[in-house]
N, C-alpha and C positions, 0 to 999 in steps of 0.2 A: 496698526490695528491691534487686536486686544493678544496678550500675549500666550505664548502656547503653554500648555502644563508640564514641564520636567519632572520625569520618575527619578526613584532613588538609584534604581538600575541605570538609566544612563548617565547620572551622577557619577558612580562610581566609573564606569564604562572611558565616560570622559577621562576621568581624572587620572587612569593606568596609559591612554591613549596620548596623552599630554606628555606624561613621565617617558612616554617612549621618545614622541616626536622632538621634545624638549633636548633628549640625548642625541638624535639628529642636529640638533642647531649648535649644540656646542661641540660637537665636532666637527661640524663644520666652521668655525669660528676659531678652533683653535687650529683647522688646518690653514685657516687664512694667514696664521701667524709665520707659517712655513710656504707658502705656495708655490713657489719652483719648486721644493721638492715633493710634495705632494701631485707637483702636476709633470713633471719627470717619472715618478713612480709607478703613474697612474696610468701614461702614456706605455712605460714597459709591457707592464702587466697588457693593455690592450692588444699590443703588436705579435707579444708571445702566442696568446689567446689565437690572433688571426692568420698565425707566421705559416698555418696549412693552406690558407686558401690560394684561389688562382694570384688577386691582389699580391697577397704577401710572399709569394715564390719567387713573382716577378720583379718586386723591390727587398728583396731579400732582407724581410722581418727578421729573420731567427739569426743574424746578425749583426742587427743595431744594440750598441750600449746607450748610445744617450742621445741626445737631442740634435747635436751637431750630426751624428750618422744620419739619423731620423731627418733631419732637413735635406741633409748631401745627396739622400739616395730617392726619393720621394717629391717629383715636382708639385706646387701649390696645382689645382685643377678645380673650375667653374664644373657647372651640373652637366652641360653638354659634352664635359671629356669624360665625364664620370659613366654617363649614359649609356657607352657601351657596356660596364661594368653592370648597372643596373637594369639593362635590360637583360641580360642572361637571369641576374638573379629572378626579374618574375617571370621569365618561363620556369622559373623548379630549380634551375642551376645554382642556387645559394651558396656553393662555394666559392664562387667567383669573388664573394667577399668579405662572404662569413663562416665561422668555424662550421664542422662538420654538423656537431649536434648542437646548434642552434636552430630554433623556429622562428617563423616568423607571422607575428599574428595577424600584423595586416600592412598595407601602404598608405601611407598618410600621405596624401595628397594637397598639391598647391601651384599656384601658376608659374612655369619657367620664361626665361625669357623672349621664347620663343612660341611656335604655336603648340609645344606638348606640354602638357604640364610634369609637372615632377610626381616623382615616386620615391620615399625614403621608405625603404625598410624598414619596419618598426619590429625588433626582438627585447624576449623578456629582463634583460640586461638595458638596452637604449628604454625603454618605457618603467622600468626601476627608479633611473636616472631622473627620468621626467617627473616622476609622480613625487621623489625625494626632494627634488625643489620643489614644487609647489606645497609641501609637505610646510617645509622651512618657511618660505614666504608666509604659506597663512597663520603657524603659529606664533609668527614675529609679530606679524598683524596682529593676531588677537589678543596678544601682550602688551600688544601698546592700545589696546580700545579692549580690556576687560569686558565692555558691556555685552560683545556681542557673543561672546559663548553661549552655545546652546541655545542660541536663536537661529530663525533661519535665514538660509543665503537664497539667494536669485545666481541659479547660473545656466545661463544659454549655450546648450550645445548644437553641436551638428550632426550626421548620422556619419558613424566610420563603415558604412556600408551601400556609398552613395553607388558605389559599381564594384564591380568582381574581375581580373584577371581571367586570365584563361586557364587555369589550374583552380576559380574560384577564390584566392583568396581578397579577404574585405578592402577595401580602398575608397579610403575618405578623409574624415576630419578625425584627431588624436585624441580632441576632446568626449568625443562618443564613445572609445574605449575606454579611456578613463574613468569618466562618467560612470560604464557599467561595471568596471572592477573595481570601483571608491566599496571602502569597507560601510556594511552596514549602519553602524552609529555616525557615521558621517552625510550617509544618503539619506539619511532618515529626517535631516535639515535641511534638505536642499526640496526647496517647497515646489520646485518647478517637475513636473514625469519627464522623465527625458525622450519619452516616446513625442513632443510636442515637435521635434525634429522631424518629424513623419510629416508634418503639413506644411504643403510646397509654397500656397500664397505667402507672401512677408506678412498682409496686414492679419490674416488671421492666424499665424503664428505667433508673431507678438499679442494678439489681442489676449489669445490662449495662455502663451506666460501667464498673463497680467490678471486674466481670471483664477487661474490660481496663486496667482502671488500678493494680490492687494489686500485679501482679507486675512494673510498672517501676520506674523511678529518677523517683517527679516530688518535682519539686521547690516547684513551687507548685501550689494552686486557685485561678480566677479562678471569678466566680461574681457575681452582681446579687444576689438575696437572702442572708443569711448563715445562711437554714435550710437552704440548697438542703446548703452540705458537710456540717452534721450530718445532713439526711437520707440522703445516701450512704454517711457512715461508719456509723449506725445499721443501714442495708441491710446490707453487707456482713458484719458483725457478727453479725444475728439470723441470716443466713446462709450465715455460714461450713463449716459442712462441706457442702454444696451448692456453694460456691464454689470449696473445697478437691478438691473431686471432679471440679469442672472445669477445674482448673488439670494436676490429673493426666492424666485424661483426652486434655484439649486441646478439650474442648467447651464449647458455650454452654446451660444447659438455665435461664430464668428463671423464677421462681418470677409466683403472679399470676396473670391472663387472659393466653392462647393469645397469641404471635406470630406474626403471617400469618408463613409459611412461606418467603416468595421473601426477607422481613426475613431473618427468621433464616440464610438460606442467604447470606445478601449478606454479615451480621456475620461469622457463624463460617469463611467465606472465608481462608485462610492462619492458621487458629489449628490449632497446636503444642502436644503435650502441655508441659507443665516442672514436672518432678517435685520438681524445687530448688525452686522457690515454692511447690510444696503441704505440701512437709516442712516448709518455715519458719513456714507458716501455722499447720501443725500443732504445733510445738512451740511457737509464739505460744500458741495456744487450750489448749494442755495446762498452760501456766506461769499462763499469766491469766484463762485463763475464759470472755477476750473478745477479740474484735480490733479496736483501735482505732491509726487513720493515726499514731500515735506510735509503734506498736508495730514498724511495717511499713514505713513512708518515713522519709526526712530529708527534711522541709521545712524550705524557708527561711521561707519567709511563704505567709499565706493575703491573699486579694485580694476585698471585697468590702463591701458600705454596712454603714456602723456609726450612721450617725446616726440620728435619729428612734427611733423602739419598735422600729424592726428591732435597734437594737443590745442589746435584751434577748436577743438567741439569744445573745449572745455568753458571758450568763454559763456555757455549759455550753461552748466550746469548749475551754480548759486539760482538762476530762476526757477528751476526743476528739484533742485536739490537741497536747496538751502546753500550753509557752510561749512555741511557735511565734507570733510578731507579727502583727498583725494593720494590714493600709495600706485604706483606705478607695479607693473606686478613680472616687468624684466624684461629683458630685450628675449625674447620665446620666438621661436622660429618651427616651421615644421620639421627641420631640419636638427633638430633640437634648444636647450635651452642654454644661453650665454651669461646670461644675469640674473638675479631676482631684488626686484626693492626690499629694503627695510628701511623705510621712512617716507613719511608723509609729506606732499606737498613738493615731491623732486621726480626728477626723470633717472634720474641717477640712480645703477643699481650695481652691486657688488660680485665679481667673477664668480663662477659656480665653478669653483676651482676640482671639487671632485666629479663635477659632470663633463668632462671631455678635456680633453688637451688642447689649449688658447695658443693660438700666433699671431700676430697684427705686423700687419705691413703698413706703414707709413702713405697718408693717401694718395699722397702723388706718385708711389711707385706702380708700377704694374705686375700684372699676378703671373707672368712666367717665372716660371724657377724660385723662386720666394725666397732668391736669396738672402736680402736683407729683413726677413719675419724676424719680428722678437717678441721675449716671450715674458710672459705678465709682467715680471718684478723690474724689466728693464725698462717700462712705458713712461714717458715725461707727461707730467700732469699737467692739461693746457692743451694739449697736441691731439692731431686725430688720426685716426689708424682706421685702415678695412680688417674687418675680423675671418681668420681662419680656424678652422674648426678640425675634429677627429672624433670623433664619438663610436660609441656603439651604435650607430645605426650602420653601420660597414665605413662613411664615407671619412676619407683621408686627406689631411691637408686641402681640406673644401672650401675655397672661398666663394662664403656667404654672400659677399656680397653690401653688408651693411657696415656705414661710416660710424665711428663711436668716437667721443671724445672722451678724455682720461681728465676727472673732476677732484681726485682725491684718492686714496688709499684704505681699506679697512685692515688692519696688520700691512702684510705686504700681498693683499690681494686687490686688483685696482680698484675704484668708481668706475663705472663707465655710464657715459649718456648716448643715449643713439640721437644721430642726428638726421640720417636718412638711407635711402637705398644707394645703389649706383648714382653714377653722373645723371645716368641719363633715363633714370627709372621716378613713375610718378606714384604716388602713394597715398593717398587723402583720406580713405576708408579702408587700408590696409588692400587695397585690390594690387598693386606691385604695375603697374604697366610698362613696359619698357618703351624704348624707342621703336626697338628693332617692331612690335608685334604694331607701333602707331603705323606707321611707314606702309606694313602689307596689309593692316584693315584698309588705308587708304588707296591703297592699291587694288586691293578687291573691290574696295566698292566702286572704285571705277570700271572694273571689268579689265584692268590692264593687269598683264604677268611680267609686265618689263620693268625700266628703272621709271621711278616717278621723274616727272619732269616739271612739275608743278611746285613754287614754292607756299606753303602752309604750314603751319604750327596752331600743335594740339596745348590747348594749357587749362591746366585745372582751375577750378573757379570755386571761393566759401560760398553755402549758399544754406540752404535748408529744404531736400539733401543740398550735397556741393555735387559738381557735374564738372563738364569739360565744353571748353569753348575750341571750336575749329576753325581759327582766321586762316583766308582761304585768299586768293585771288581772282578774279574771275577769267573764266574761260572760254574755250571758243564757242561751248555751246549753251546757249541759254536753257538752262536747266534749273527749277527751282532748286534754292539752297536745301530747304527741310528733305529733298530725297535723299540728298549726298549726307547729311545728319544722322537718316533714319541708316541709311546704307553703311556708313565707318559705326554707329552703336551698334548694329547686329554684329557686323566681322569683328570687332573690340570681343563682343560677348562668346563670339565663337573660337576666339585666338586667348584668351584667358580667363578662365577658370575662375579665379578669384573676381574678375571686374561682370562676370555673368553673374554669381551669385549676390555680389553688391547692387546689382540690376534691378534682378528678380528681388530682392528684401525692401528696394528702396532708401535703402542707405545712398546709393549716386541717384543721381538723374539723369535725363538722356543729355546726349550730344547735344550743342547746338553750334550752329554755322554763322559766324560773321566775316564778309563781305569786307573786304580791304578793298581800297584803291587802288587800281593797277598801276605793277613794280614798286607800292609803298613797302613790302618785307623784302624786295632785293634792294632797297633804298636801306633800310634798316641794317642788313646781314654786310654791306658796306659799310657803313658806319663804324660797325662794330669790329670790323677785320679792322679797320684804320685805327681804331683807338687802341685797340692790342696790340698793335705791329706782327713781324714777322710777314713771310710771304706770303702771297692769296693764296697757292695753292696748298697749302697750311690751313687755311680758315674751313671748320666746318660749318654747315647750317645746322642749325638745332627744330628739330619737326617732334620735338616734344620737352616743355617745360617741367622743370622738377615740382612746381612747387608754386602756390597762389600768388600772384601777386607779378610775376617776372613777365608779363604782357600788357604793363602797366601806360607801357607807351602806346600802345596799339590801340587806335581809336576803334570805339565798338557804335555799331548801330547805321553807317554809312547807308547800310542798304537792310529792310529788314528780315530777322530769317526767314525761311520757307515762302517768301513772297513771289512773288512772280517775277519781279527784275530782280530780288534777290539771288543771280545767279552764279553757279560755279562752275568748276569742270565734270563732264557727263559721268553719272556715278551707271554702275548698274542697275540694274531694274531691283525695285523694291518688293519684298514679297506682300500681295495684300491683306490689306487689315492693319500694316503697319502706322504708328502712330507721328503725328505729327512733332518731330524733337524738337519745337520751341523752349524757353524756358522756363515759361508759363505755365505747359503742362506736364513738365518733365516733375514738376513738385507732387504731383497728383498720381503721377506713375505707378 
């Protein structure tokens, strides 16, 4: 749309702002050229820093000379050994892992693999870090696409005050702090209020973006998941003469469940009819039928994870987007940040050598004792590694969790491309599902507290959203399929965090249940012990796929879902109102 007007004032504003971030990039670049010892040094300085707290008494920080001490004295530790550490820290006890006079602004919250979600500490050192990469990433960006300075961005946040502790402090998303501490000349281009986080429906959330985003000049999306911009352009789109009406008007009306009212008075605050953007829209949708961010922006680049199954959205973006490039924006965790892109068109992003101390374990080992971790400069290019972590958010020697492969080198700081979570974590929309949380949804929804005895596998499916299919067996009591569906999507949504909020936006869709042949997956889970060798009682079953496509054998549609002979094993009762999870309506969700 028509472009915004630059003062001389932020001209200049820019241009000192640039000169700064610019001396961020090249020191980060030349510490690339040293990165063992930058990332040795870095590691000291952190340990000295913590060597008061409970943590570091009991691994005796004040100690350690170098990286060997550091490995020898400190076992690697997933978030569940960490837990006990982190649950003192939110009752007030912040020594447990953090210096004296540090604060802590809030928890940034995400789903564990289990049914609590996580809590990382976020202090003004761990979120320095955070803000310093993303710092780096977008002025590389903007470097290599000139056009889009001082244009505006689309960027989607969350609220980092989705719940409070019991001491009150905020606990959410990282991005909603951020968000409110970005320096003014920065926010002053970010076309979206970040108060739009305040509205619960997905479609009128996105819709909201979109009424304020369609009729500026932006120039990029930034974004974590790569569904989030096709779901906004798709919003905007099924909604254009509603958007069109509000652009004339000068109103906000979203489509969807009701927005509290003091919301809506806050958003629609200083909006302007502009007839000019609604005529443009209109002769868009009269020439094409549709409105798609090609039609309407000049983007330079879009900003967001390509690697792993997320980067299957991408094959729909050229319809939406053109041939707008696409920059990967780092393997980011809430845990903190591992990599950031510099380059377009790759998954592949370069160590953030100064944001925490790197170890990678080799994928086939396992994460006790982490004896065999190494550390950045000794990784083989080709090879893939689990990433551990140390940051300023307290946690130490943390395995993440995430597979990376080693692509290349920038000096001697690695490539790395993420390839996925655990074995046995599924991940399509960034929701993280584990095994472990498939297993007790499906157990709850049968109303069993014991072991499953049923064999089923949950596996994720591309779709528009993409959803999860749950090949099932049948059982002894003829129970429609669609309950057992509706029943494993509630417990899913009540057992992770991240797969409720994918829910609730629309980005998944519901469960749905297909109907095997009885004993065709212990026919299958045979097979596949015999083709592997080793002993049966060696083989596991697998009751949750990584990744689209690995239930390719498994015939679908035998019985159909939610039907009446479509049946499985007795789920528990549904609460009512619940919706039927076919996957017909799960699009519509």
């Amino acid at each position: 749309m028509k472009r915004d007007r630059v003062g001389m004032t932020d001209r200049i504003l820019a241009r000192l702002a640039k000169m700064h971030v610019r001396g961020q990039m090249r020191r980060f670049f030349r510490a690339a050229e040293r990165a063992s010892k930058v990332q040795q040094e870095g590691l000291l300085r952190l340990l000295r820093r913590r060597a008061g707290s409970a943590f570091g008494v009991e691994h005796g920080f004040s100690d350690i000379c170098n990286v060997r001490d550091f490995q020898s004295r400190v076992p690697v530790r997933t978030y569940e050994e960490f837990a006990p550490y982190l649950d003192r820290v939110r009752r007030g006890e912040t020594t447990a892992l953090l210096a004296p006079d540090e604060p802590i602004l809030m928890f940034a919250t995400t789903s564990g693999s289990t049914d609590r979600p996580k809590h990382v500490p976020v202090t003004p050192s761990f979120i320095a870090d955070y803000r310093r990469g993303w710092n780096i990433f977008g002025l590389k960006a903007l470097l290599d696409h000139p056009d889009c300075f001082l244009r505006g961005i689309v960027q989607v946040v969350s609220r980092m005050d989705e719940s409070r502790t019991e001491l009150g402090v905020p606990c959410g998303s990282i991005s909603g702090l951020l968000a409110a501490t970005q320096k003014r000349l920065v926010r002053k281009y970010y076309v979206v209020p970040s108060q739009t986080a305040l509205i619960a429906d997905p479609t009128a959330r996105y819709y909201a973006v979109m009424r304020f985003a369609v009729p500026r000049d932006v120039s990029w999306i930034v974004t974590a998941s790569p569904a989030t911009p096709l779901k906004l352009a798709k919003t905007a789109s099924e909604h254009a003469e509603r958007l069109i009406r509000d652009l004339r008007d000068g109103t906000l009306s979203p489509p969807g469940e009701r927005v509290p009212a003091h919301v809506l008075a806050l958003l629609s605050e200083g909006l302007k009819p502009d007839a000019e953007a609604a005529r443009r829209l209109e002769d868009i949708l009269t020439r094409e039928g549709v409105l798609r961010p090609s039609h309407y922006w000049r983007l330079g680049f879009l900003a967001n994870w390509t690697g792993g199954t997320l980067g299957h959205h991408l094959r729909e973006f050229p319809t939406w987007f053109g041939a707008t490039p696409v920059r990967d924006i780092g393997l980011l965790a809430t845990e903190g940040r591992v990599t950031f892109g510099i380059a377009d068109g790759t998954s592949s992003g370069v160590l953030d050598v100064e944001g925490g101390f790197f170890e990678f374990l080799p994928s086939e080992e396992s994460a006790g004792g982490g004896g065999h971790a190494l550390t950045c400069e000794a990784l083989e290019v080709g090879a893939e590694y689990r990433v551990i972590l140390t940051n300023a958010s307290g946690l130490v020697r943390y395995d993440i969790g995430d597979r990376v492969r080693v692509t290349g080198y920038v000096g001697t700081a690695p490539l790395l491309e993420f390839l996925h979570r655990g074995a046995n974590v599924a991940s399509v929309t960034g929701e993280k599902l584990t095994e472990w949380q498939v297993v007790q949804a499906y157990a709850r929804a049968r109303g069993s507290s014991g072991e499953i005895g049923d064999v089923f596998v949950l596996s994720p499916q591309w779709g528009d959203p993409p959803w999860y299919r749950l090949h099932v067996e049948p059982g002894c009591n003829e129970i429609p399929a669609a309950r057992l569906a509706a029943a494993v999507d509630e417990q899913l949504s009540a057992l992770n965090v991240e797969y409720a909020q994918k829910r609730r936006s629309g980005r998944l869709g519901a469960v749905e249940v297909n109907v095997v042949p009885t004993g065709f997956l212990t026919s299958l889970d045979r097979e596949r012990q015999a083709a592997r060798g080793g002993a049966h009682e060696q083989f596991k079953h697998q009751y949750l796929h990584a990744s689209p496509g690995l239930d390719s054998g498994i015939p679908v549609g035998t019985e159909a879902p939610g039907s009446p002979s479509g049946a499985a094993c007795s789920p528990a009762p549904v609460p009512s109102g619940a919706r039927d999870p076919r996957r017909v309506q799960s699009r519509n969700d």
